[in-house]
C-alpha positions as a LaTeX table, in Angstrom:
\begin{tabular}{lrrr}
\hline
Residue & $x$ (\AA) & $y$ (\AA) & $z$ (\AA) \\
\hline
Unk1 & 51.11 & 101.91 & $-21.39$ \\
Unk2 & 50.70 & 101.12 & $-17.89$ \\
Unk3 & 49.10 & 97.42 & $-16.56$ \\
Unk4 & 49.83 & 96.47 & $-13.06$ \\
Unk5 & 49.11 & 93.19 & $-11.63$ \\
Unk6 & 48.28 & 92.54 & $-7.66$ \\
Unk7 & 48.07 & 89.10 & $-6.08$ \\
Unk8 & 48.13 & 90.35 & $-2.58$ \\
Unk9 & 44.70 & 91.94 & $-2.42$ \\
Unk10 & 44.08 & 92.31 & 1.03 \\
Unk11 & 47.38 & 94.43 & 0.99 \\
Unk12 & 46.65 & 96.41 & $-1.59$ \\
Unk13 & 42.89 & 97.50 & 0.12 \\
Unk14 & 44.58 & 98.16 & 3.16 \\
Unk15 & 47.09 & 100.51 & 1.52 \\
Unk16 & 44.86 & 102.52 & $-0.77$ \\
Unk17 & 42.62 & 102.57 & 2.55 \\
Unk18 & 45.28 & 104.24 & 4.47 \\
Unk19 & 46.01 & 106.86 & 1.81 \\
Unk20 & 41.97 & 107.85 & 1.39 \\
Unk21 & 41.98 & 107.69 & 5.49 \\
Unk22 & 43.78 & 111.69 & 5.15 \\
Unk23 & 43.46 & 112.51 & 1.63 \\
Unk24 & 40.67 & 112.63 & $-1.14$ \\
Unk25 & 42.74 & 113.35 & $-4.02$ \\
Unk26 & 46.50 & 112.29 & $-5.24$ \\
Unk27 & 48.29 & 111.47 & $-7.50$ \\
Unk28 & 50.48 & 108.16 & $-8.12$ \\
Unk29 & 53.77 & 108.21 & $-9.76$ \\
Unk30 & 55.52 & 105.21 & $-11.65$ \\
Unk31 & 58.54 & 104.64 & $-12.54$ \\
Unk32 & 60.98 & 101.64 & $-13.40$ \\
Unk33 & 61.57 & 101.19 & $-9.76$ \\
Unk34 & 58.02 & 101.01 & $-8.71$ \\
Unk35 & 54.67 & 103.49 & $-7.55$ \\
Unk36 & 54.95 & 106.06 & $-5.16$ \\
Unk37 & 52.34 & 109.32 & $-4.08$ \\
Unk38 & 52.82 & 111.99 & $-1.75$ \\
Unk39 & 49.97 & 114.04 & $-1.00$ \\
Unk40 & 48.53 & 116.92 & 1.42 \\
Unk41 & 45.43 & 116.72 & 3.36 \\
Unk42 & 42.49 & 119.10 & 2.78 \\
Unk43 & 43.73 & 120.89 & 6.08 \\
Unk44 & 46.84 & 121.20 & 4.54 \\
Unk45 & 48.19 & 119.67 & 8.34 \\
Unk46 & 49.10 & 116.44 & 7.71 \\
Unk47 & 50.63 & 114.81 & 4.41 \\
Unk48 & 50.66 & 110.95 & 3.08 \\
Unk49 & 53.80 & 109.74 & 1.82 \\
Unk50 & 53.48 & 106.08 & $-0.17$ \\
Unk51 & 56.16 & 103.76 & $-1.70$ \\
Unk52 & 55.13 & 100.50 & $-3.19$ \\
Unk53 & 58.37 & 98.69 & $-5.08$ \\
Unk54 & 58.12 & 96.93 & $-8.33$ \\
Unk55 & 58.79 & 93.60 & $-6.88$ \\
Unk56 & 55.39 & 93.83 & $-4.92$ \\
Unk57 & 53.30 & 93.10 & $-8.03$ \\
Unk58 & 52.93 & 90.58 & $-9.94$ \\
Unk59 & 53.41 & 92.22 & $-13.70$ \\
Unk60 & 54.62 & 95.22 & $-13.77$ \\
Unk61 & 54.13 & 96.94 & $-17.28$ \\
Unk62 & 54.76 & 100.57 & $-17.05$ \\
Unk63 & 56.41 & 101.99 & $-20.88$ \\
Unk64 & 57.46 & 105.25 & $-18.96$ \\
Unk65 & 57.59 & 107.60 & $-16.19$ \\
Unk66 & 53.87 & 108.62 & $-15.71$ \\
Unk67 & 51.57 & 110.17 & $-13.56$ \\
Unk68 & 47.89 & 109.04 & $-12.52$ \\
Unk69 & 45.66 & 111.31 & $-10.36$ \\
Unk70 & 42.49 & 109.48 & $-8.13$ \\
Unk71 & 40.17 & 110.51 & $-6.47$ \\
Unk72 & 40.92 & 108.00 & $-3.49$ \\
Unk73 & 37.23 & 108.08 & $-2.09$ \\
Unk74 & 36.23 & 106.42 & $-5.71$ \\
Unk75 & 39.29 & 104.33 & $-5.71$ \\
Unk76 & 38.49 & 102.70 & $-1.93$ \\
Unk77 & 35.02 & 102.43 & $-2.51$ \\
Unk78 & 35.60 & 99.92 & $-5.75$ \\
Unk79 & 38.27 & 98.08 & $-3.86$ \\
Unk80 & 36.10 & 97.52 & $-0.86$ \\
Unk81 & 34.63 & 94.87 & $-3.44$ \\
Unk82 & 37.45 & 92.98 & $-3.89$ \\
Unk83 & 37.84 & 89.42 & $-2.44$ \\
Unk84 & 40.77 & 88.14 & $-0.41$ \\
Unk85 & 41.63 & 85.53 & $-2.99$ \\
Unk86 & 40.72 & 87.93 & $-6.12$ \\
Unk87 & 43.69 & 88.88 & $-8.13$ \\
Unk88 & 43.89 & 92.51 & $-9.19$ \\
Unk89 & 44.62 & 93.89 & $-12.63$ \\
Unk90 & 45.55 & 97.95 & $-12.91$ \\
Unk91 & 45.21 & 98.87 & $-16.38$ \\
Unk92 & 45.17 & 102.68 & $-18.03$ \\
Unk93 & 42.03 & 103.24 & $-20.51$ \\
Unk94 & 42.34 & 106.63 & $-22.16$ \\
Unk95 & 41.59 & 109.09 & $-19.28$ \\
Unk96 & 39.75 & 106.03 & $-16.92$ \\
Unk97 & 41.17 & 103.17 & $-14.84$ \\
Unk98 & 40.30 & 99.51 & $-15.51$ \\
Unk99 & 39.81 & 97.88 & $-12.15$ \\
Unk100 & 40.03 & 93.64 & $-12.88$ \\
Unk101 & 39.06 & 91.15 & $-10.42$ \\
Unk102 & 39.50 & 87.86 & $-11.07$ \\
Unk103 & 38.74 & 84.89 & $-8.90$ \\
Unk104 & 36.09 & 82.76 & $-8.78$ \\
Unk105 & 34.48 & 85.66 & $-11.31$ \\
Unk106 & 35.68 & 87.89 & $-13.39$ \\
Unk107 & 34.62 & 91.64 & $-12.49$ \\
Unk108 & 35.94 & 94.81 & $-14.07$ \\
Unk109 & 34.99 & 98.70 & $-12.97$ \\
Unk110 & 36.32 & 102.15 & $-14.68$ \\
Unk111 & 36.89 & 104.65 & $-12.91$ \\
Unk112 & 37.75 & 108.16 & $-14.13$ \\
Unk113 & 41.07 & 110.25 & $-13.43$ \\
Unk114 & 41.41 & 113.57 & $-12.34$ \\
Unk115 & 44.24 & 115.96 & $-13.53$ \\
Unk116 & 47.99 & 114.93 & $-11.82$ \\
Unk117 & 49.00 & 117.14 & $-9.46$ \\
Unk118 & 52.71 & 117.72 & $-8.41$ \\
Unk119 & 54.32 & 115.71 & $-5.53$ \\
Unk120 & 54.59 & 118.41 & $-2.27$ \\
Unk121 & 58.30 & 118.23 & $-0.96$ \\
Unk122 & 58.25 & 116.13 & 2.36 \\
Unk123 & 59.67 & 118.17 & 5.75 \\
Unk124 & 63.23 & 117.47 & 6.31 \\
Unk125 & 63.45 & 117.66 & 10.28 \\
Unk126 & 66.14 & 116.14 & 11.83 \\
Unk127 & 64.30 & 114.00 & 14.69 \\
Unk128 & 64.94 & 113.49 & 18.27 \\
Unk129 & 62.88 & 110.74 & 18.84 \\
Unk130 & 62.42 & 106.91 & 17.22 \\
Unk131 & 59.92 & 104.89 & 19.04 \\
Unk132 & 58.87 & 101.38 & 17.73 \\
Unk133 & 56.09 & 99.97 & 18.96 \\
Unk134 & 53.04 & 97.53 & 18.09 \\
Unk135 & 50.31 & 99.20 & 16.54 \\
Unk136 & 47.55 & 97.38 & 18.25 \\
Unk137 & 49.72 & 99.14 & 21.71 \\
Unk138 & 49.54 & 102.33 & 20.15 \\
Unk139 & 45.51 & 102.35 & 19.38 \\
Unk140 & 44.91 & 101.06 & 22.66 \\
Unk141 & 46.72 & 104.39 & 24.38 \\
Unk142 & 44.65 & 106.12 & 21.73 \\
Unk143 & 41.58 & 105.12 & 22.85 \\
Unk144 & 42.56 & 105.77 & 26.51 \\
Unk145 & 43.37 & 109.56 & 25.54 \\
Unk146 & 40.25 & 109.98 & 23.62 \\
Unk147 & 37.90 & 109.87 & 26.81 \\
Unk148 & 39.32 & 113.24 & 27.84 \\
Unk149 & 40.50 & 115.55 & 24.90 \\
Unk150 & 40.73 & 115.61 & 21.10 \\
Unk151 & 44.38 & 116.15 & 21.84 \\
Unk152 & 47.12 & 114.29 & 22.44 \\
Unk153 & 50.69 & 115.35 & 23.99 \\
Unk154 & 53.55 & 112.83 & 22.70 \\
Unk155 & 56.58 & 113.56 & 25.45 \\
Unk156 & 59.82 & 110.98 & 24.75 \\
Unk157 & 62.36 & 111.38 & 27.38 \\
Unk158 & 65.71 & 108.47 & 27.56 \\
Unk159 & 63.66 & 106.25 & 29.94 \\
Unk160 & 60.12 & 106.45 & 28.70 \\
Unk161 & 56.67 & 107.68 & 26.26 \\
Unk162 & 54.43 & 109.64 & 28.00 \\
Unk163 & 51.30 & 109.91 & 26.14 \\
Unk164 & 48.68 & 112.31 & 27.73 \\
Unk165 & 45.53 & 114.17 & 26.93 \\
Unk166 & 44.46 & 117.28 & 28.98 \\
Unk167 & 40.65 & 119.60 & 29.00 \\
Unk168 & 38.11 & 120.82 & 31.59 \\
Unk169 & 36.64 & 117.46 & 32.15 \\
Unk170 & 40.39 & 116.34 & 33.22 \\
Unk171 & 43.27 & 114.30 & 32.22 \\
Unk172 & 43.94 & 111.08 & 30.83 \\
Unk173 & 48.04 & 110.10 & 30.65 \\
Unk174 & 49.62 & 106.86 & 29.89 \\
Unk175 & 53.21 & 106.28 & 31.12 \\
Unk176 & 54.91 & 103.72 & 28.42 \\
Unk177 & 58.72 & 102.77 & 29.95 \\
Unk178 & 61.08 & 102.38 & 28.19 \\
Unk179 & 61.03 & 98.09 & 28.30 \\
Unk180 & 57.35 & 98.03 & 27.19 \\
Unk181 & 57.81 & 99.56 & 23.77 \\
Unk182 & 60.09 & 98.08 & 21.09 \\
Unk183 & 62.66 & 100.21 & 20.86 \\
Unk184 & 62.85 & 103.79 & 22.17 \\
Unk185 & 65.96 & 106.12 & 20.80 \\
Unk186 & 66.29 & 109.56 & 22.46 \\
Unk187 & 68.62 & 112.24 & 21.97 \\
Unk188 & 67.17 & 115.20 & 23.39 \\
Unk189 & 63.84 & 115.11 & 25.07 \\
Unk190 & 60.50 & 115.59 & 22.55 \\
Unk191 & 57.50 & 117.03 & 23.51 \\
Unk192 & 54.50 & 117.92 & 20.92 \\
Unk193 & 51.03 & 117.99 & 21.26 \\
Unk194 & 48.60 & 116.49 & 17.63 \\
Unk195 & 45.17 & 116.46 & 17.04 \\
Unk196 & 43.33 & 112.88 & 17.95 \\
Unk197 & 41.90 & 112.36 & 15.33 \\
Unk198 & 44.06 & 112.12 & 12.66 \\
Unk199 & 46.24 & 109.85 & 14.61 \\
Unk200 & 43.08 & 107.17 & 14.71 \\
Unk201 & 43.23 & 107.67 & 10.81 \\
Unk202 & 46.79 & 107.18 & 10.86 \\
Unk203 & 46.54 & 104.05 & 12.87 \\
Unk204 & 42.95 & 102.57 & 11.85 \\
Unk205 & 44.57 & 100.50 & 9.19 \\
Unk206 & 47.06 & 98.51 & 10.86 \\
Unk207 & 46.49 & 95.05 & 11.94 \\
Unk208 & 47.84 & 92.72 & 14.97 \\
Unk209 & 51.59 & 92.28 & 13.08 \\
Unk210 & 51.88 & 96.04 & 12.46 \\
Unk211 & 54.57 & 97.82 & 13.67 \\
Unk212 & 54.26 & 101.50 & 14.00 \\
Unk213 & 57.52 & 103.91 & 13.51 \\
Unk214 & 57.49 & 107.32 & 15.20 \\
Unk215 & 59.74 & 109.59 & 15.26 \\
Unk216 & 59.24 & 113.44 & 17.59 \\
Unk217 & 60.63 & 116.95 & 17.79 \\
Unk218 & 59.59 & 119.46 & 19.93 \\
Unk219 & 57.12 & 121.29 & 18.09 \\
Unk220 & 57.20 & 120.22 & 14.83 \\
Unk221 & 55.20 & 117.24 & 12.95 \\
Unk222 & 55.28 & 113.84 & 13.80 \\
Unk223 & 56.55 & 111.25 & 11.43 \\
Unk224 & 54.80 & 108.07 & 11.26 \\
Unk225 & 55.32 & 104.95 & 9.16 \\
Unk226 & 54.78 & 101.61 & 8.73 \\
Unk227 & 54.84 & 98.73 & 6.54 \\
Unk228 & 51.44 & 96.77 & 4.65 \\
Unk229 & 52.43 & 94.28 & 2.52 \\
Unk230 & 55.47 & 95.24 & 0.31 \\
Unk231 & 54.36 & 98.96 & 0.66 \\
Unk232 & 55.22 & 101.52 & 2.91 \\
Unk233 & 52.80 & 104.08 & 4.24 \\
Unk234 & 54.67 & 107.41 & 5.63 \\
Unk235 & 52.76 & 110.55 & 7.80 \\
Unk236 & 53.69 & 113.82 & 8.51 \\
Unk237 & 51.18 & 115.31 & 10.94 \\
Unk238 & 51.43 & 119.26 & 11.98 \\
Unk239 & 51.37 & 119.98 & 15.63 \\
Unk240 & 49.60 & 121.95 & 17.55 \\
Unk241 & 51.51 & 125.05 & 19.20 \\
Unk242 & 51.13 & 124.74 & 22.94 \\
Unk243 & 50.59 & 128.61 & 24.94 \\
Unk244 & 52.42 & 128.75 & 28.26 \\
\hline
\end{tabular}
């Protein structure tokens, strides 16, 4: 038996949303405590990493430990239809899930499942460098960047973020101190360079109250995560080996 009931629909959207932005296929995992998923990208580069507690929903009827996989391009394309003041019912069907949306109508969808896959282990690298900072901030550098390279070099020293792209047609850098981000925690000095694109992914789901988590080491993936709603949506992006 599993029945899950969401009041907070624009939440919910925005979180499947962020999981289908990197992955196409996953698998969710319930348990007493509440839903979680953790999932590779196509690539095989970067990996999604979702919690959403029990206390987010509104009924929470789950008879045992199970697994669900989706195919999160179905899933976000039937939630897209969901109204902000629509509550949403969850409920397994044999091998389909029942999608309810009730509000001023009452609209149901089924959608199939695809065979549950095991969870991928998530890095355990001990970071040098937290950085807190408002997502809206964060895009905004993005979109800066983008005008020069489809890379991006994250560099987190004590006093500031340095957050530059480089290519023939030149270079674009943005100098962050330390005052202008919400809180910066440095250790030893971080320096890695990701692809562009999958940070706008990462980030293209965050709204003005977001607050973006990241956290560097030299060389090795990025961790980024933030809240949406009750849920929490954690990345792990693969970096891209700079030559000397």
């Amino acid at each position: 038996m599993l029945k899950l009931t969401i009041s907070d629909a624009n939440s919910w959207k925005r979180s499947i949303d962020a999981i289908a932005a990197l992955i196409d296929e996953g698998t969710f995992e319930f348990s007493a405590d509440g839903m979680a998923l953790k999932a590779m990208d196509p690539s095989q580069i970067a990996m999604v990493d979702f919690e959403m507690p029990k206390k987010a929903f509104k009924a929470y009827e789950v008879g045992e430990k199970q697994s669900m996989g989706i195919d999160f391009s179905e899933l976000s394309r039937v939630m897209r239809r969901a109204h902000p003041e629509d509550t949403i019912t969850l409920e397994l069907k044999g091998n389909k899930l029942e999608i309810t949306y009730e509000g001023k109508t009452k609209r149901k969808f089924l959608i199939p499942l695809i065979d549950a896959t095991a969870h991928p282990n998530k890095p355990k690298i001990e970071f040098d460098a937290i950085i807190k900072m408002p997502a809206n901030d964060l895009k905004d550098v993005l979109a800066d960047v983008e005008l020069v390279s489809n890379y991006v070099v994250f560099e987190a020293s004590e006093k500031e973020l340095n957050i530059s792209s480089e290519s023939e047609s030149g270079k674009a850098e943005v100098n962050l101190p330390k005052a202008s981000v919400l809180e910066l925690k440095v250790t030893t000095k971080a320096r890695a360079m990701f692809p562009l694109e999958y940070l706008k992914n990462m980030t293209k789901n965050t709204d003005v109250s977001t607050v973006i988590e990241v956290r560097l080491k030299k060389d090795n993936p990025m961790k980024m995560e933030y809240v949406i709603g009750e849920g929490k949506v954690t990345y792990f992006l693969a970096p891209r080996i700079e030559h000397p």
